[in-house]
C-alpha positions as CSV (number, residue, x, y, z in Angstrom):
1,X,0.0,0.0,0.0
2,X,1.6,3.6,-1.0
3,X,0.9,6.6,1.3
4,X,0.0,9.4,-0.9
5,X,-0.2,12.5,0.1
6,X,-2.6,14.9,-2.4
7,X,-2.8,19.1,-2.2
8,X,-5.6,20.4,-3.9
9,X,-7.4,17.6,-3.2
10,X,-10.5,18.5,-3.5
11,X,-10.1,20.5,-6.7
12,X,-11.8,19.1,-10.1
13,X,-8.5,16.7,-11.0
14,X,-7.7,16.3,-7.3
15,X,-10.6,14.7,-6.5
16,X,-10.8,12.3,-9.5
17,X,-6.7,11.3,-8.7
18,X,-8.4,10.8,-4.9
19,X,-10.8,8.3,-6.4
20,X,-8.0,6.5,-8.9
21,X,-5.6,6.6,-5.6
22,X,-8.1,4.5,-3.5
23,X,-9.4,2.5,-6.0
24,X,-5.7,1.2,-6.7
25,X,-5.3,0.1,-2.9
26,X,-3.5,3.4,-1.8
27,X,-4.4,5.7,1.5
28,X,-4.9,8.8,0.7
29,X,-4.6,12.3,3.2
30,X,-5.9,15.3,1.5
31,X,-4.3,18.7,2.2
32,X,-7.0,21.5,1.3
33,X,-8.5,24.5,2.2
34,X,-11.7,23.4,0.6
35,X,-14.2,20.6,1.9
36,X,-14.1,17.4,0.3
37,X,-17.2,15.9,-1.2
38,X,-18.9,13.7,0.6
39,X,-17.7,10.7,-1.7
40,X,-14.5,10.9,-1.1
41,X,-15.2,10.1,2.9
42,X,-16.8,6.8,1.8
43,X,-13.6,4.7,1.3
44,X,-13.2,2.7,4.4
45,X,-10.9,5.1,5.9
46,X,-8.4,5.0,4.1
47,X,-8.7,8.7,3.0
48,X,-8.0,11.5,5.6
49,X,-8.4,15.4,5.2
50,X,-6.0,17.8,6.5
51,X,-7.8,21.7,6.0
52,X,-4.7,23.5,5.8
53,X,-3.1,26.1,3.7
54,X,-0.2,25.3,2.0
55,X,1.7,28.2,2.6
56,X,1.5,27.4,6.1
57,X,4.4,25.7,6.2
58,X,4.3,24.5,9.7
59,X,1.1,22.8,9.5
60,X,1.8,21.5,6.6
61,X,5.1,20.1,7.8
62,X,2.9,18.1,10.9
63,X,0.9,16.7,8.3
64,X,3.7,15.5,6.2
65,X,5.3,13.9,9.5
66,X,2.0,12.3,10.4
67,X,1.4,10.8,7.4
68,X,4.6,9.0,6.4
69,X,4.0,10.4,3.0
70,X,5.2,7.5,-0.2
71,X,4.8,10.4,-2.7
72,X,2.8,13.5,-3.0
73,X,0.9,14.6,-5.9
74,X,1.3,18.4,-5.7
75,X,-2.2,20.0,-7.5
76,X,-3.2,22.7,-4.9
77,X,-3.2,25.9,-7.2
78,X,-5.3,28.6,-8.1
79,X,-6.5,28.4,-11.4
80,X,-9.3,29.7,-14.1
81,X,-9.2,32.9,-15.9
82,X,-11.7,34.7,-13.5
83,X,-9.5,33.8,-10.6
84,X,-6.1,35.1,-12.0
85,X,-7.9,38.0,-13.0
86,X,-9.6,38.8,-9.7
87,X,-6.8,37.2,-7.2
88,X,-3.0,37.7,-8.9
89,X,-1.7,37.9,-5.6
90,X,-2.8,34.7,-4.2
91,X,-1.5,32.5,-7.5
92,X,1.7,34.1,-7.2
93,X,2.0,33.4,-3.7
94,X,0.4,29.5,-3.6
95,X,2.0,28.7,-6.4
96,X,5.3,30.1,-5.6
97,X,5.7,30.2,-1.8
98,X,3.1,27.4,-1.3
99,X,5.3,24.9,-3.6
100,X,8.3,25.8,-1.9
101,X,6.8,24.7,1.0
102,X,6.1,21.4,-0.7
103,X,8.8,20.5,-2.3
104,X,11.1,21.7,0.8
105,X,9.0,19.2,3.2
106,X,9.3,16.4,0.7
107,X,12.7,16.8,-0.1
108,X,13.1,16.5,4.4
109,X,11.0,13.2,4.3
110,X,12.0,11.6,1.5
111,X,8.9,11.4,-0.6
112,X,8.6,11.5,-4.1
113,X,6.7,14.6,-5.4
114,X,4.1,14.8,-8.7
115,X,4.2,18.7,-9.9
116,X,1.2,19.6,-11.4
117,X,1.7,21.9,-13.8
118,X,0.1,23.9,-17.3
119,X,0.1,24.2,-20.5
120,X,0.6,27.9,-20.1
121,X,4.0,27.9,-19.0
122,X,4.8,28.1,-23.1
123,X,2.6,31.2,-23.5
124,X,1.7,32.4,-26.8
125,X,4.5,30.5,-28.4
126,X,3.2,30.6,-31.7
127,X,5.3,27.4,-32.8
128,X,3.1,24.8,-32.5
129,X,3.0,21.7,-31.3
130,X,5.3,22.7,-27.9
131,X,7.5,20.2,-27.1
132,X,8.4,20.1,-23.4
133,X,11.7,22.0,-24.2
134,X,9.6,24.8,-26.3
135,X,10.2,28.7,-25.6
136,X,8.4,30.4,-23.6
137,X,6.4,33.6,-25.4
138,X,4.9,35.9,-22.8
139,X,2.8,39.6,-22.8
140,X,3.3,42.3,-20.4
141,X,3.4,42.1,-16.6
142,X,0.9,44.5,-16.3
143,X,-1.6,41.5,-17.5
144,X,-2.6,39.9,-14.6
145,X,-3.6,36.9,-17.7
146,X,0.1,36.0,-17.5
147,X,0.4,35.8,-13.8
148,X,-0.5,32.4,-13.8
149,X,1.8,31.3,-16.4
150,X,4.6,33.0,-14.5
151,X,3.7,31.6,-11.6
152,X,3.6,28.1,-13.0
153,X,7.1,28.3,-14.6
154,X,8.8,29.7,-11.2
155,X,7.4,26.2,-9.7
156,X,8.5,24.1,-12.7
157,X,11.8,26.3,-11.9
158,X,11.9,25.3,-8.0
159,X,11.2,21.7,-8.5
160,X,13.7,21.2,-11.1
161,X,16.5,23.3,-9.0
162,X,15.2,20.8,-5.9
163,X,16.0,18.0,-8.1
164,X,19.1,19.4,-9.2
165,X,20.9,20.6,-5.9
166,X,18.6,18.1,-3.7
167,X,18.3,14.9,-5.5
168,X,14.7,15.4,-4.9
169,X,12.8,12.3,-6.9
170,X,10.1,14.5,-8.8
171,X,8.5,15.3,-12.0
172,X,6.3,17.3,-13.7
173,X,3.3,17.1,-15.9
174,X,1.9,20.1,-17.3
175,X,-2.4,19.8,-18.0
176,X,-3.8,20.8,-21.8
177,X,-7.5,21.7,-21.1
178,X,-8.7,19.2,-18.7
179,X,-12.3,19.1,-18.8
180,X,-14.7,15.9,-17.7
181,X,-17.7,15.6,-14.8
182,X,-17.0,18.1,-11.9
183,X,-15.3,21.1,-13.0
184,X,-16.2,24.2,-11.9
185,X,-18.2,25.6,-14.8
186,X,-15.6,28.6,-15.5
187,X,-14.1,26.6,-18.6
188,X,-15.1,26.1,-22.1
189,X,-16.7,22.4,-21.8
190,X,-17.8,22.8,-18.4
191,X,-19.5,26.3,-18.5
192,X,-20.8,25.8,-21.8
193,X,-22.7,22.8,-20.8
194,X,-23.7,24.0,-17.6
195,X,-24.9,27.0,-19.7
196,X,-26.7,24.8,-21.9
197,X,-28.8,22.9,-19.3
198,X,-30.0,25.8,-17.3
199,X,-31.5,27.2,-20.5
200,X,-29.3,29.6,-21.4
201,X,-27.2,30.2,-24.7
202,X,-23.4,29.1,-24.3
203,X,-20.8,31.9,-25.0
204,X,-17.7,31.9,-27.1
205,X,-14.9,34.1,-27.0
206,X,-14.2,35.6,-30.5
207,X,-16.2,33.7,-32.9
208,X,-14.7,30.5,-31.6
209,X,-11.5,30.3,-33.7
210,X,-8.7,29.5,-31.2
211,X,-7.8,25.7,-30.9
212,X,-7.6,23.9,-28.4
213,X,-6.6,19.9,-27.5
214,X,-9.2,19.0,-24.9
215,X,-8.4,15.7,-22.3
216,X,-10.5,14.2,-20.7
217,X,-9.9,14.3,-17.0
218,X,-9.8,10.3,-16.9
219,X,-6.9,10.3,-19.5
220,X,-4.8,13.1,-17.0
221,X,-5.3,11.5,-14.0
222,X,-3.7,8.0,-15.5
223,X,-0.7,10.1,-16.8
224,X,-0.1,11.5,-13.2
225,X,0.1,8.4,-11.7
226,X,2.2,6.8,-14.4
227,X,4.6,9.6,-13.5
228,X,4.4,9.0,-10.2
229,X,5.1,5.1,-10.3
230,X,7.4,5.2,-13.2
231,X,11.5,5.5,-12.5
232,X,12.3,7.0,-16.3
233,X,10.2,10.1,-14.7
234,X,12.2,11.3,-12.4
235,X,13.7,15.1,-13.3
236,X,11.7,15.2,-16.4
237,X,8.6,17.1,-17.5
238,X,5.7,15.7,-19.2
239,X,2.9,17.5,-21.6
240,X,0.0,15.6,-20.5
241,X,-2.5,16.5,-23.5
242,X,-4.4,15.0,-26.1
243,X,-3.1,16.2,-29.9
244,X,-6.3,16.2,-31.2
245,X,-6.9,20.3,-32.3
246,X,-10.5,21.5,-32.4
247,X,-11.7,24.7,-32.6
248,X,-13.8,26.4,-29.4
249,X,-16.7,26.7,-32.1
250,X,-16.5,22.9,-33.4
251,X,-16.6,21.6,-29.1
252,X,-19.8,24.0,-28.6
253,X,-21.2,22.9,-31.6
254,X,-21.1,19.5,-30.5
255,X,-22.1,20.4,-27.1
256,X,-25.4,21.9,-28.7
257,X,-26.2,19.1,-30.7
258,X,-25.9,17.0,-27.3
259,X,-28.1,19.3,-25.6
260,X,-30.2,21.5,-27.8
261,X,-28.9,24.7,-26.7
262,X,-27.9,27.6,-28.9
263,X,-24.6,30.1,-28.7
264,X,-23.6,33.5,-29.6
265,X,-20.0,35.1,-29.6
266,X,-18.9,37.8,-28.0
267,X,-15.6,40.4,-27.8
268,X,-13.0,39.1,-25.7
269,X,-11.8,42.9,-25.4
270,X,-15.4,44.4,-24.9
271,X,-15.2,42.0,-21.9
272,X,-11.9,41.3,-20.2
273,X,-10.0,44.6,-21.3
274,X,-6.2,45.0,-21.9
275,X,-5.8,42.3,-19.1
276,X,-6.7,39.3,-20.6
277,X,-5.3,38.0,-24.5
278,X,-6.6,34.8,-25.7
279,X,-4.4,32.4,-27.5
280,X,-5.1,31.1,-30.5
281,X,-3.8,27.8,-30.5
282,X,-2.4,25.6,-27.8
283,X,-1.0,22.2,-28.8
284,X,1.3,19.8,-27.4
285,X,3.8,17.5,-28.2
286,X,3.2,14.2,-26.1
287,X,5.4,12.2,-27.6
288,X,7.9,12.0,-24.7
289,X,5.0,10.4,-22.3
290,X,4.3,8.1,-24.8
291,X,7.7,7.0,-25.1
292,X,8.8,7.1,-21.4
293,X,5.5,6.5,-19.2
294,X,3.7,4.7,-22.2
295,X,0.7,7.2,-21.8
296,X,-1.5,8.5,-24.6
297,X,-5.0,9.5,-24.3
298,X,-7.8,6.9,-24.7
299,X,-11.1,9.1,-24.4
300,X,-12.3,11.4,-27.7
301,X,-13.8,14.5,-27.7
302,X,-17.5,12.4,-29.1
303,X,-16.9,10.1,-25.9
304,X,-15.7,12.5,-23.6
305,X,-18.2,14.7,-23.9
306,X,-21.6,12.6,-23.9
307,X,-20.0,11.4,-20.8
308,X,-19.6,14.9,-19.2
309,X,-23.4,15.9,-20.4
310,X,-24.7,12.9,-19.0
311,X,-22.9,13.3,-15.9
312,X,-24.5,16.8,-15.6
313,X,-27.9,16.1,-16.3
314,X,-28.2,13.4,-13.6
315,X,-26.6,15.9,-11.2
316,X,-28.7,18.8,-10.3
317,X,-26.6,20.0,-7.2
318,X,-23.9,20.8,-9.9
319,X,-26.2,22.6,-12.3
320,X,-27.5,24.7,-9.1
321,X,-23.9,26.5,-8.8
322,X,-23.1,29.7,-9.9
323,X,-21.5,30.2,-13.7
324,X,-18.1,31.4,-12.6
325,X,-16.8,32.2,-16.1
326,X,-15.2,35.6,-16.3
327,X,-17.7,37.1,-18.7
């Protein structure tokens, strides 16, 4: 049995990594700010939650100790475009002083540590597909949009100088546009469809023209533990991404179809001034997971999304939240 220690828990991919971890035989302490849902206190007790900040580094240190801690999967973060709009100080500081914290108290107990990082480390690197290696193309600082990207890179930075001058036995895998049942709907699939079955027409940024490679959050959670079990990962990155491009306009279109719901567009300007800039494509290059962790997506967009839709129609507490896109 592996001791895993999770942050973020009870975030959208924490909580579905939770539910992998225990299925698999492993127990499972949660470190989050948040409250668990109630299914994740259903596993025989072999799952524990710890309501701490991770940039309190002293309780997190006690929990670390308590725990005997195999490996921790590092996700806690603050993430969506409304939140690194409205709270730039707190993802600098989580994702900066809070993973310092985390990779400073795993380096002390000798756990392995899972990063968990983005695909907005490379920017607007308009040399697509990124390879993990790939340039990093950034605006202005006065965006708060590239906050989080900044933010995300100085933790790539600390874990690989941990690994360098520590020995620390860690990776990374950086997310391409995770969607699946239980995200918060402040995304493209998961606000659209939330928007679609409370009646209301879905909205796209700009016509719908930027690409995307949407995973489905079944397919990232088995490339975070492969990185996590598998030796070859240690001090490498991975891009954990489907390569299959779609446009926003093509995934809403098939979201309507599912659902009978309409969209309009409107001007990403008009409604997130100078401070946000879209991108217009976003691809990776997963060939190195493939090759070293023998990971490749197994869920389409078709599948992934009749799954997602039929998740949400059967689950009406999820529907009843607040849409929390940033427009």
């Amino acid at each position: 049995m592996v001791r895993a220690l999770v942050t973020g828990g009870c975030g959208f991919i924490g909580t579905h990594l939770v539910r992998r971890l225990l299925a698999d035989g492993d127990e499972v302490t949660v470190v989050d700010i948040a409250t668990p849902p109630d299914s994740l206190g259903a596993d025989g007790g072999r799952v524990g939650h710890l309501r701490i900040d991770i940039r309190d580094r002293d309780a997190l240190q006690e929990a670390v100790s308590a725990s005997e801690v195999d490996v921790v999967y590092h996700l806690a973060a603050v993430v969506g475009v409304d939140q690194y709009l409205a709270r730039p100080l707190d993802v600098i500081d989580i994702n900066l002083n809070g993973t310092r914290n985390v990779l400073d108290l795993a380096r002390r107990s000798g756990a392995r540590v899972v990063v968990a990082s983005t695909s907005e480390v490379f920017g607007k690197n308009p040399a697509v597909p990124w390879a993990e290696d790939g340039d990093r193309v950034l605006g202005p600082t006065s965006a708060d949009r590239w906050a989080y990207s900044s933010s995300k890179a100085l933790m790539e930075h600390l874990a690989f100088a941990y690994i360098r001058e520590h020995r620390l036995d860690a990776s990374i895998v950086r997310y391409f546009n995770v969607y699946g049942p239980g995200q918060r709907p402040a995304y493209v699939v998961s606000r659209s469809i939330h928007r679609a079955l409370n009646g209301h027409d879905m909205v796209v940024y700009d016509r719908g023209d930027q690409t995307r490679c949407f995973t489905y959050v079944d397919d990232v959670v088995d490339g975070t533990i492969l990185a996590a079990r598998n030796p070859a990962a240690t001090g490498e990155a991975f891009n954990i991404g489907s390569m299959d491009e779609a446009t926003v306009a093509e995934v809403v279109t098939l979201i309507a179809a599912a659902t009978g719901a309409s969209w309009t567009s409107v001007d990403t300007a008009a409604h997130l001034g100078s401070a946000y800039e879209d991108l217009p494509r976003r691809v990776p290059d997963n060939a190195k997971a493939r090759r070293l962790l023998g990971w490749e997506p197994t869920t389409g967009l078709d599948a992934g999304l009749a799954k997602t839709v039929e998740w949400a129609r059967r689950t009406p507490a999820w529907l009843g939240r607040p849409d929390t896109g940033a427009a």
